[in-house]
VOBA-673499 format. One line per field, with one value per residue (C-alpha): residue in one letter; residue number from 1; x, y, z. Coordinates in pm, whole numbers, plus 50000, padded with zeros to 5 digits. Example, Ala and Ser with C-alpha at 12.3 -4.5 7.8 and 13.67 -1.06 7.14 Angstrom:
BEGIN
resn: (A | S)
resi: (1 | 2)
east: (51230 | 51367)
north: (49550 | 49894)
up: (50780 | 50714)
END
This chain:
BEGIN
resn: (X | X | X | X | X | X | X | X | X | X | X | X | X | X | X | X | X | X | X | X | X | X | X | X | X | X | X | X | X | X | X | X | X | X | X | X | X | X | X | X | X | X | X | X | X | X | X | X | X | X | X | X | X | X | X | X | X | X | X | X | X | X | X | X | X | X | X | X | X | X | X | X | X | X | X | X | X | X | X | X | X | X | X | X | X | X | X | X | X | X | X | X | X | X | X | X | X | X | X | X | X | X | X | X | X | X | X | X | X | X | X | X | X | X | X | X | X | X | X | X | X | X | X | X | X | X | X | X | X | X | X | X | X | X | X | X | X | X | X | X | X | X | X | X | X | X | X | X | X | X | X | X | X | X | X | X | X | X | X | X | X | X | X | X | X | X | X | X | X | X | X | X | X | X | X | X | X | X | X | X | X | X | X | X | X | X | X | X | X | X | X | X | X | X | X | X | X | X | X | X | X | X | X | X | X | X | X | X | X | X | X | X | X | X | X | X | X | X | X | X | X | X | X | X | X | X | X | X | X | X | X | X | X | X | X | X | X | X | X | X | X | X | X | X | X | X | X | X | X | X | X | X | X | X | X | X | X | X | X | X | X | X | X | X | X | X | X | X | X | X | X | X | X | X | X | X | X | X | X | X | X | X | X | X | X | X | X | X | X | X | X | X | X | X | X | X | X | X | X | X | X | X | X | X | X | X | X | X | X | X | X | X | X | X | X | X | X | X | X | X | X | X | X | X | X | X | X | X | X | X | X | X | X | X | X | X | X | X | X | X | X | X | X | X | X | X | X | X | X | X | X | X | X | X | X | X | X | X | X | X | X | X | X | X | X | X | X | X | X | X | X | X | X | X | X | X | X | X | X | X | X | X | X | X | X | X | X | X | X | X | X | X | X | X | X | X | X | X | X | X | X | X | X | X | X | X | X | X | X)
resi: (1 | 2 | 3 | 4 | 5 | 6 | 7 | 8 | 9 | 10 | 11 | 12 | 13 | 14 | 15 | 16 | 17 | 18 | 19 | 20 | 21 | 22 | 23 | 24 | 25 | 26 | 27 | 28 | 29 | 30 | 31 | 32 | 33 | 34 | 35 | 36 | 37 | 38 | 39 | 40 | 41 | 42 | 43 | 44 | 45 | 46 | 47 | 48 | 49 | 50 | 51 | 52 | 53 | 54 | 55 | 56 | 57 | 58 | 59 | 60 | 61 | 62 | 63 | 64 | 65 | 66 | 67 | 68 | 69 | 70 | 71 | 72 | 73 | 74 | 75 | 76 | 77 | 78 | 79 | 80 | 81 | 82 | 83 | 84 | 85 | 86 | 87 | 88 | 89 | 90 | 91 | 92 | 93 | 94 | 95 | 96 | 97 | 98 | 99 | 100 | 101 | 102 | 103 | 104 | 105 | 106 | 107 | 108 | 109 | 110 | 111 | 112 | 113 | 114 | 115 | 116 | 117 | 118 | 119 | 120 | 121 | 122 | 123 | 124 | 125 | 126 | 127 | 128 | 129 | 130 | 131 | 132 | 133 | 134 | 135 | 136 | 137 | 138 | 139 | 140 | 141 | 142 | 143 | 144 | 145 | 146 | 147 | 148 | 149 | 150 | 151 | 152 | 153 | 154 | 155 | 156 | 157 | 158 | 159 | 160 | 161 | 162 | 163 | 164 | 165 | 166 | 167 | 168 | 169 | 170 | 171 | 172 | 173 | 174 | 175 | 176 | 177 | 178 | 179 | 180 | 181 | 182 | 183 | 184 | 185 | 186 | 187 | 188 | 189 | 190 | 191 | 192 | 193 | 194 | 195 | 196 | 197 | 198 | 199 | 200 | 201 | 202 | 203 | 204 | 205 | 206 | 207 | 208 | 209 | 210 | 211 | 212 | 213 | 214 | 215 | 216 | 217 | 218 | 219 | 220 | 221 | 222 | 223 | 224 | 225 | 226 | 227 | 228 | 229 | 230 | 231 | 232 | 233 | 234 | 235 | 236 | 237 | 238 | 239 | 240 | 241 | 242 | 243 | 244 | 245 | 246 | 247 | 248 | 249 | 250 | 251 | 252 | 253 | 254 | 255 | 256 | 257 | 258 | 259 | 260 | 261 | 262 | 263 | 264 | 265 | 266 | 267 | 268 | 269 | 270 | 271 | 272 | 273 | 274 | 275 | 276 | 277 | 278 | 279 | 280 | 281 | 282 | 283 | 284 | 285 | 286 | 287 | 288 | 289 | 290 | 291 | 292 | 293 | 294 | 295 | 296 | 297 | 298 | 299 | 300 | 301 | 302 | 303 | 304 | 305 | 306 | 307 | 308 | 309 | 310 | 311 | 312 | 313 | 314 | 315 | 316 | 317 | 318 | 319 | 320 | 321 | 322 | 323 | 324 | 325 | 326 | 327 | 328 | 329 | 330 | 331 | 332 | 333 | 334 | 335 | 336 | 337 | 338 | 339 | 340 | 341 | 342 | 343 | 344 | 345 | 346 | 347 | 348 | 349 | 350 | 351 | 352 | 353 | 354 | 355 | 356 | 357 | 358 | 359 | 360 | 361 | 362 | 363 | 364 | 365 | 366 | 367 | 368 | 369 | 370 | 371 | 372 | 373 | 374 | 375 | 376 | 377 | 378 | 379 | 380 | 381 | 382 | 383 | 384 | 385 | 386 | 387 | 388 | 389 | 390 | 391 | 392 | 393 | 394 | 395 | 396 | 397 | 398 | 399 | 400 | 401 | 402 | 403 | 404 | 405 | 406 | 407 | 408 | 409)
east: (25294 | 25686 | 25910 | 25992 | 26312 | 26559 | 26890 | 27130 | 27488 | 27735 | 28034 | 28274 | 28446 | 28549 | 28270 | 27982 | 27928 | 27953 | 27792 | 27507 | 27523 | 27503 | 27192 | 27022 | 27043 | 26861 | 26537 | 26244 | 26345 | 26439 | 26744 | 27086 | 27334 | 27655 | 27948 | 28160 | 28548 | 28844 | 29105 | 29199 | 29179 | 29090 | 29275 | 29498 | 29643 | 29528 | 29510 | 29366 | 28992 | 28746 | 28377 | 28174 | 27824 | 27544 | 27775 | 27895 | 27544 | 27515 | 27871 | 27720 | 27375 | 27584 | 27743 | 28114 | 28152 | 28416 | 28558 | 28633 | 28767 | 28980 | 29156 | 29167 | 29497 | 29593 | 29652 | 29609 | 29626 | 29823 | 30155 | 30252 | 30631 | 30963 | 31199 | 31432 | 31153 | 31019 | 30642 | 30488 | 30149 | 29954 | 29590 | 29393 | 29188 | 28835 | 28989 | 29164 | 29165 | 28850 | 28732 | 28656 | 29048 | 29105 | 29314 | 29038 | 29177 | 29055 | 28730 | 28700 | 28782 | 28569 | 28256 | 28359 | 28360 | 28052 | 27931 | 28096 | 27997 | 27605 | 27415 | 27279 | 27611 | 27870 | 28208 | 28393 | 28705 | 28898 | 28600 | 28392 | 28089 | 28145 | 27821 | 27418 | 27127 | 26813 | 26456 | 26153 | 26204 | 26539 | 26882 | 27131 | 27467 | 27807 | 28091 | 28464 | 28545 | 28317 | 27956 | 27627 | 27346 | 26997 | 26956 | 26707 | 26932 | 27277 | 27456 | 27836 | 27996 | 28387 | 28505 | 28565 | 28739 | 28444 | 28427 | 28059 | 27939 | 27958 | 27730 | 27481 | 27425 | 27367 | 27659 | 27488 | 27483 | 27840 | 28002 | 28221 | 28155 | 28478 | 28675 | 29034 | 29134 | 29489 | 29689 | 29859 | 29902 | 30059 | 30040 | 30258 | 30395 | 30756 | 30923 | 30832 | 31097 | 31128 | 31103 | 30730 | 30495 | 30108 | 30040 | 29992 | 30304 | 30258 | 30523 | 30554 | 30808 | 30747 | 30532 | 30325 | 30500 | 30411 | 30565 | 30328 | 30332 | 30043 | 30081 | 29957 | 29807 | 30049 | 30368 | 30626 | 30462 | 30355 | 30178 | 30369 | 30209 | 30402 | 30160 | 30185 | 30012 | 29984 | 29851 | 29501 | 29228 | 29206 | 29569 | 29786 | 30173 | 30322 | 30546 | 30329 | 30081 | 30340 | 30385 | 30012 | 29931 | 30294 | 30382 | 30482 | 30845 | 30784 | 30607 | 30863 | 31140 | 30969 | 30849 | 31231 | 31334 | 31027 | 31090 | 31479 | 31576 | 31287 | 31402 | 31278 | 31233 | 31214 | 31515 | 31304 | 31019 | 31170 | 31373 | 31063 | 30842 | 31141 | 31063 | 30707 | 30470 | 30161 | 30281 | 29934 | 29892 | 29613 | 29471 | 29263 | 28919 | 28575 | 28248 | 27922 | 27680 | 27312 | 27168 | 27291 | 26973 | 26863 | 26570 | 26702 | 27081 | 27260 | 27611 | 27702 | 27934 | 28284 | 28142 | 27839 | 27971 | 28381 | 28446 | 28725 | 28714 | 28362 | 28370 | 28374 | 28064 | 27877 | 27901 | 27830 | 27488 | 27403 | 27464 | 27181 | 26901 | 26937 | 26881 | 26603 | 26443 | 26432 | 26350 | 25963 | 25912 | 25638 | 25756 | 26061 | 25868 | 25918 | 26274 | 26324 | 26122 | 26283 | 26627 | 26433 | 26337 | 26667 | 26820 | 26515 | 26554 | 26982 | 27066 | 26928 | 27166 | 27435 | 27411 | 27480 | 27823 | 27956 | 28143 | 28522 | 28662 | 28772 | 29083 | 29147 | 29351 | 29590 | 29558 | 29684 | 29988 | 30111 | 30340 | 30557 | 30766 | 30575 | 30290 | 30391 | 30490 | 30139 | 29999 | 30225 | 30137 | 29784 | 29823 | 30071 | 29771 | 29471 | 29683 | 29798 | 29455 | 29296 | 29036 | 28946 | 28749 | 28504 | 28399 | 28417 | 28081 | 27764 | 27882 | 27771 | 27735 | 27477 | 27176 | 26864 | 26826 | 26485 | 26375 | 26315 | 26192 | 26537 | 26538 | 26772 | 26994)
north: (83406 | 83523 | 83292 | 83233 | 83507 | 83306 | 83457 | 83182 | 83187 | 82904 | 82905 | 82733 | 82731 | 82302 | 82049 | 82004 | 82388 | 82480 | 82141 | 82288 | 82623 | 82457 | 82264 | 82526 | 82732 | 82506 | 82529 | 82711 | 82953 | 83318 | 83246 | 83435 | 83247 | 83367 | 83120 | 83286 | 83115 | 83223 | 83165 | 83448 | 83247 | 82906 | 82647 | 82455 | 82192 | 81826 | 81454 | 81231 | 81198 | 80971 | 80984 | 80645 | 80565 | 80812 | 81074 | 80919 | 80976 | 81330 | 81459 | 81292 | 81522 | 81837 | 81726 | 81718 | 81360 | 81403 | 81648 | 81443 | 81183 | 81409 | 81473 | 81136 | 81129 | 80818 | 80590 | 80211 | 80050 | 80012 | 79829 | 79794 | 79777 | 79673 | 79904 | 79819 | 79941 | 79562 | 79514 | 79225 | 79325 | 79479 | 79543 | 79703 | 79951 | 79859 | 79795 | 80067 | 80274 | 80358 | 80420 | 80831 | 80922 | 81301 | 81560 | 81761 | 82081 | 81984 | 81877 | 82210 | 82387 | 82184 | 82317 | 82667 | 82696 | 82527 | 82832 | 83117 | 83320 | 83213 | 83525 | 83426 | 83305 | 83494 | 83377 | 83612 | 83537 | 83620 | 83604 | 83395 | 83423 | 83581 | 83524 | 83448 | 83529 | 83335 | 83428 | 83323 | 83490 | 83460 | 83501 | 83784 | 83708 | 83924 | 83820 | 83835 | 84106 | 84350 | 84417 | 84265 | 84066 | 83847 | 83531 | 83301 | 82999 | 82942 | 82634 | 82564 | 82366 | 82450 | 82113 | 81929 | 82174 | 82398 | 82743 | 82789 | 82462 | 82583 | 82873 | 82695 | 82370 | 82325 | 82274 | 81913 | 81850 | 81903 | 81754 | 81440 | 81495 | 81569 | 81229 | 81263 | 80924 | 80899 | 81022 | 81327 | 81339 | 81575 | 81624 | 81785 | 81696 | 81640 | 81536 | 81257 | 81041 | 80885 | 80538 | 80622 | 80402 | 80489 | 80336 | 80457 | 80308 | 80274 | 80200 | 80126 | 80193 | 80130 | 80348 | 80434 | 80627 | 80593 | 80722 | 80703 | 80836 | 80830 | 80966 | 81310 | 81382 | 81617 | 81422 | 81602 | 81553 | 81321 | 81305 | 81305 | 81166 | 81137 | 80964 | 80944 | 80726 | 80688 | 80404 | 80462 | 80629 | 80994 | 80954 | 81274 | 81299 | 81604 | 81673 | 81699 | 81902 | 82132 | 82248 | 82204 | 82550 | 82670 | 82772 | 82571 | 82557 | 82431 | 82113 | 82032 | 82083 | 81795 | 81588 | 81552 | 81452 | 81149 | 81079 | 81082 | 80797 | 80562 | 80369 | 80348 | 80708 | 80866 | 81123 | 81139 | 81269 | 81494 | 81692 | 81742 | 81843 | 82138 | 82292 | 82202 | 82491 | 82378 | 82204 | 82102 | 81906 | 81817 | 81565 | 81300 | 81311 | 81183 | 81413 | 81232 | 81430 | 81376 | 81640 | 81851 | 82107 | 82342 | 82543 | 82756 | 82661 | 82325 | 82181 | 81989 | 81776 | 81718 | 82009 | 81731 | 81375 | 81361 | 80998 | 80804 | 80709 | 80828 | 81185 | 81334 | 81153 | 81208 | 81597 | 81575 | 81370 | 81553 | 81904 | 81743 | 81573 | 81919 | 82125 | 81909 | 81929 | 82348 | 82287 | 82238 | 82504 | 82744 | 83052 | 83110 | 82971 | 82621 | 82623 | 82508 | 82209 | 82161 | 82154 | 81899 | 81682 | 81662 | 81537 | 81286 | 81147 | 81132 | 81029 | 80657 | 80641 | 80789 | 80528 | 80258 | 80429 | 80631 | 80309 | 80284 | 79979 | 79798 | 79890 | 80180 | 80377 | 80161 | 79837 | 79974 | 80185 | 79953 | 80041 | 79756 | 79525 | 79206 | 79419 | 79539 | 79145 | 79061 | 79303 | 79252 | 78893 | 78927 | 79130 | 78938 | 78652 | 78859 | 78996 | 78640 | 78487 | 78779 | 78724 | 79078 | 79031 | 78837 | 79202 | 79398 | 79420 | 79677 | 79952 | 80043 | 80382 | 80309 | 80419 | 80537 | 80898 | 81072 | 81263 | 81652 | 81914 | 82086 | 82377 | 82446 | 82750)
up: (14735 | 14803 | 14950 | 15368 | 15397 | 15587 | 15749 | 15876 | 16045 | 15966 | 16189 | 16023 | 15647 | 15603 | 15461 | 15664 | 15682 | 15303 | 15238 | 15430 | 15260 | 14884 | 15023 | 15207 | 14862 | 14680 | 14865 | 14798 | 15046 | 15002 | 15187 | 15278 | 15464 | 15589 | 15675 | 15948 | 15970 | 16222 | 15949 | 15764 | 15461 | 15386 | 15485 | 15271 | 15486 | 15591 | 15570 | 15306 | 15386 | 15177 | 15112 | 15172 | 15147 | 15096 | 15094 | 14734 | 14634 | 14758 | 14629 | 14295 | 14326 | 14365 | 14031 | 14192 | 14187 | 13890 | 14038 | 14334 | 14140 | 13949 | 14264 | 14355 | 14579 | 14321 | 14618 | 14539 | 14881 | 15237 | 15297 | 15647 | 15665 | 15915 | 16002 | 15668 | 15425 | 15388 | 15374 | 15569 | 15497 | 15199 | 15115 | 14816 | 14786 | 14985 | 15264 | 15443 | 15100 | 14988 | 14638 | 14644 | 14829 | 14839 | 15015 | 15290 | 15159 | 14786 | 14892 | 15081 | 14835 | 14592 | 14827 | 14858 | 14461 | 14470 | 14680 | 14683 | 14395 | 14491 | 14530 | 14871 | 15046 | 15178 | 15324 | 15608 | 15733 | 15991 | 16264 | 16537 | 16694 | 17065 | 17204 | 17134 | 17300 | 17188 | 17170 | 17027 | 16718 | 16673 | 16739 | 16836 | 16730 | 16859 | 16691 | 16829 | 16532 | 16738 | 16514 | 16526 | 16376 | 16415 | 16232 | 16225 | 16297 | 16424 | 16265 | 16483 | 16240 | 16346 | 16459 | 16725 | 16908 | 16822 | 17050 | 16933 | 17093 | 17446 | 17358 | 17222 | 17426 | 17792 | 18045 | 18138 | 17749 | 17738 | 18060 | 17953 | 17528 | 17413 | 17415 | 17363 | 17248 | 17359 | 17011 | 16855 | 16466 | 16307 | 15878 | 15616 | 15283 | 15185 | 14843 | 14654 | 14522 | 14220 | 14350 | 14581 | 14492 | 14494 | 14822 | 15223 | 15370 | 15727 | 15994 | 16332 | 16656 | 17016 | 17263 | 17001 | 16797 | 16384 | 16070 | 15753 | 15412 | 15180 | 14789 | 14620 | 14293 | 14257 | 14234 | 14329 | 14725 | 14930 | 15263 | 15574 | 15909 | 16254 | 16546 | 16901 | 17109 | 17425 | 17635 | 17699 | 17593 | 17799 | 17888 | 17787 | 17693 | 17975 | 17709 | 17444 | 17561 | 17629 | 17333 | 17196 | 17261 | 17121 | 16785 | 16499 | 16553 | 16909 | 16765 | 16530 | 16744 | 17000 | 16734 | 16621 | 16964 | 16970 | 16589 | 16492 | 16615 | 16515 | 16177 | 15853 | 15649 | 16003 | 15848 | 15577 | 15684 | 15943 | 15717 | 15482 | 15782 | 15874 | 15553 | 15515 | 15480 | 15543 | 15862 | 16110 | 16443 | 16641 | 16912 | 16835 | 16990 | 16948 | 16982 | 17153 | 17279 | 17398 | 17225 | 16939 | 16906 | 17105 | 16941 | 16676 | 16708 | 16676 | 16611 | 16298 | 16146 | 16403 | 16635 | 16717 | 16645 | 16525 | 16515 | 16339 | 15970 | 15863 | 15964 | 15661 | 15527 | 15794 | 15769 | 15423 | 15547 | 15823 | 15602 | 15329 | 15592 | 15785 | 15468 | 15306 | 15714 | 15671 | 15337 | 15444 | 15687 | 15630 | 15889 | 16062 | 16362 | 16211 | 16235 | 16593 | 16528 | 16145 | 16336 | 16613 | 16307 | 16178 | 16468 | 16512 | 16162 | 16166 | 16539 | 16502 | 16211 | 16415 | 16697 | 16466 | 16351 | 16640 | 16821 | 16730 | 16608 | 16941 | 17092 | 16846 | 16814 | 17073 | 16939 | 16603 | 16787 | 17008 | 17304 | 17350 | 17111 | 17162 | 17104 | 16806 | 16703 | 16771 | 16548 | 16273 | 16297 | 16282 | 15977 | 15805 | 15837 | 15723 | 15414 | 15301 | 15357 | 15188 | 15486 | 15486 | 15117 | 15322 | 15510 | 15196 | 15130 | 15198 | 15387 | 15725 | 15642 | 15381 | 15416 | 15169 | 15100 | 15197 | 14880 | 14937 | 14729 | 14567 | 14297 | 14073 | 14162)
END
C-alpha cells in the first residue's frame, strides 16, 4: 500500500515553522511541504533566545543539540548595574541565563539546514499568503506574489504580528488576542571591547527606559538592547508609535533622543546602533487566543500563543505534538481532526505557562526613581542571599514526550 500524499503550506521561515517541516518529513507520509516567508531572504537579526524543557529533548532528537551548544552565545550570567558601571546584583546561569543560550538567527538557521536540501520541502521567499478559501477537501491558497495552489493544510506560523491569522480564525476568535504589553525593544550588535565580560549586563533609567548588553560567540560583537516602557500594560508611547511604521533611520534617530542622555554605556551603544546593520525593533505583545484550529488550518508557535521567556520552546513543542498528531492520519480527511487533536493534547499544557510573571514587564522597568530603588533593593537581597537557588529546580515547562511513529529521512 503507497503512502497518504500530503501537500502542506507553512507561512512563515523562523522556528516553529521549519521545526514543523523537519517533523512533518519524518512521517510515514508521502509528504511535500512548502514554507512560504515575506523576507526576501532569511533573516539574520535578533535577540538571544534559549531552549528549556522538552524542547532540550526534541532539539536533541533532531541530532542538533551540539550544534546548539556550539553556538552557545558563551554568556555566564546577569549583572544588574548603577549608572557608573557598578553591579549591585549578579546571578548565574539557571536563573535568568539558561543552559542552551543562542542567537534566534543561529537557531533559524540551524532548522533551515536541517531542511532545506530535503527532497520534500521547499523554501520561497519573498511572498505571503493573500487569501484562503476552505472546503471539505481542502484548501485554495492565493498568495500576495499573484499564482495559485490547493493544500491539504494551512499552518500560519509568521509571528505574532502574523497577517495569516486573520484569514484563518474567526473575527470572535480574534477580538481582544493580541496583547501589547506596554514595551518597545529594539536589538543590534555593536563592538565588543576588550574589557566585556561574558555576562548580560542590564541597566536601568527612569520611565522605563533600559540599556542592556548581552555577549556573542563571535567576539568581536556583542548584543545591544534599548527598552521602553511605559506604564501599563496596553498603554502606547505617541511618539513611538510614530515612527513604528517608519524606516530604520526614523527609529534610531528617536531612540537617540530617549537614550543619550541616560548614563552608563548609553554613548556606547548608540554609536554602535548608527552603524549597526542588522538593526530590528518591535513591540512587545502576548498572543492568547481561544481557539487556534479551525478544520484544516491553524496558527502555531507566536502567531497562536507569543508569551515572554518560553516562546521559543514552545514552538519547537507545538511544531513536534502537531507533526506526530498528522503523523497517524489515514486520508487527508483526517487532518481536520489530527489538527483538533493537537490542540486538545497541547492547550492544557499551555494554560499552565501562558501567565506572565506578575507585574512584568513594568515591575522590571520601573518608571520612577524610588521605583527603581525598590527594585534594585529587592535584587541586591535575592543575589546576596542566593534565595533564588531555592526555585532552581524542575522546570515548568517540563513535560513528558508522547512517543510517535518517526522514520528516518
Amino acid at each position: 500500500m503507497s503512502a497518504l500524499k500530503l501537500k502542506v503550506l507553512i507561512s512563515g521561515a523562523g522556528i516553529a515553522g521549519p521545526c514543523l517541516a523537519f517533523w512533518l518529513a519524518k512521517t510515514r507520509l508521502d509528504i511535500f511541504v512548502t514554507i512560504i516567508e515575506r523576507a526576501k531572504t532569511p533573516r539574520v537579526s535578533g535577540q538571544a533566545i534559549d531552549i528549556r524543557g522538552a524542547a532540550v529533548e526534541i532539539v536533541k532528537r533532531m541530532k542538533l543539540l551540539e550544534a546548539v551548544k556550539s553556538r552557545h552565545t558563551t554568556e555566564e550570567g546577569i549583572k544588574f548595574v548603577n549608572s557608573s558601571g557598578r553591579d549591585f546584583a549578579q546571578f548565574k546561569t539557571g536563573s535568568f541565563t539558561a543552559e542552551y543560550e543562542i542567537l534566534r538567527a543561529d537557531l533559524s538557521q540551524l532548522f533551515l539546514e536541517a531542511t532545506e536540501d530535503l527532497d520534500n520541502i521547499q523554501y520561497k521567499y519573498g511572498d505571503s499568503i493573500k487569501s484562503l478559501n476552505q472546503t471539505d477537501k481542502d484548501i485554495n491558497v492565493t498568495f500576495t506574489g499573484g499564482s495559485e495552489d490547493t493544500f491539504d493544510l494551512v499552518v500560519a506560523a509568521d509571528g505574532s504580528t502574523s497577517t495569516t491569522r486573520p484569514l484563518i480564525l474567526d473575527e470572535t476568535v480574534l477580538q481582544d488576542s493580541y496583547n501589547f504589553l506596554g514595551q518597545y525593544l529594539a536589538f543590534f550588535s555593536i563592538p565588543s571591547r576588550p574589557t566585556d565580560d561574558k555576562l548580560w549586563h542590564w541597566y536601568n533609567a527612569p520611565k522605563g527606559l533600559g540599556i542592556m548588553t548581552r555577549p556573542h560567540r563571535n567576539t568581536s560583537t556583542r548584543g545591544a538592547y534599548l527598552c521602553i516602557t511605559t506604564p501599563a500594560h496596553g498603554l502606547r508611547d505617541p511618539t513611538v508609535e510614530a515612527v513604528m511604521d517608519k524606516g530604520t533611520e526614523d527609529k534610531k534617530r528617536l531612540l537617540h533622543e530617549y537614550f543619550e542622555k541616560t548614563g552608563w554605556e548609553a554613548k556606547r551603544v548608540l554609536e554602535g546602533m548608527d552603524h549597526a546593520e542588522d538593526f530590528y525593533m518591535s513591540r512587545a505583545a502576548q498572543v492568547r487566543l481561544s481557539k487556534w484550529t479551525n478544520g484544516r488550518a491553524l496558527v502555531l508557535g507566536d502567531a497562536a500563543f507569543a508569551t515572554f521567556g518560553i516562546g521559543t520552546s514552545l514552538a519547537i513543542e507545538s511544531a513536534y505534538l502537531l507533526a506526530g498528531e498528522l503523523s497517524k492520519i489515514q486520508s487527508s480527511a483526517d487532518v481536520p481532526r489530527a489538527v483538533e487533536k493537537y490542540e486538545e493534547a497541547f492547550r492544557p499544557f499551555m494554560t499552565k505557562v501562558e501567565e506572565l510573571p506578575t507585574g512584568y514587564p513594568q515591575l522590571a522597568w520601573p518608571q520612577t526613581t524610588w521605583g527603581l530603588w525598590i527594585r534594585d533593593s529587592l535584587l541586591w537581597l535575592v543575589s546576596k542571599t542566593k534565595v533564588y537557588k531555592l526555585f532552581q529546580g524542575e522546570s515548568a515547562i517540563d513535560w513528558k514526550l508522547p512517543d510517535y511513529d518517526w522514520v528516518d529521512n
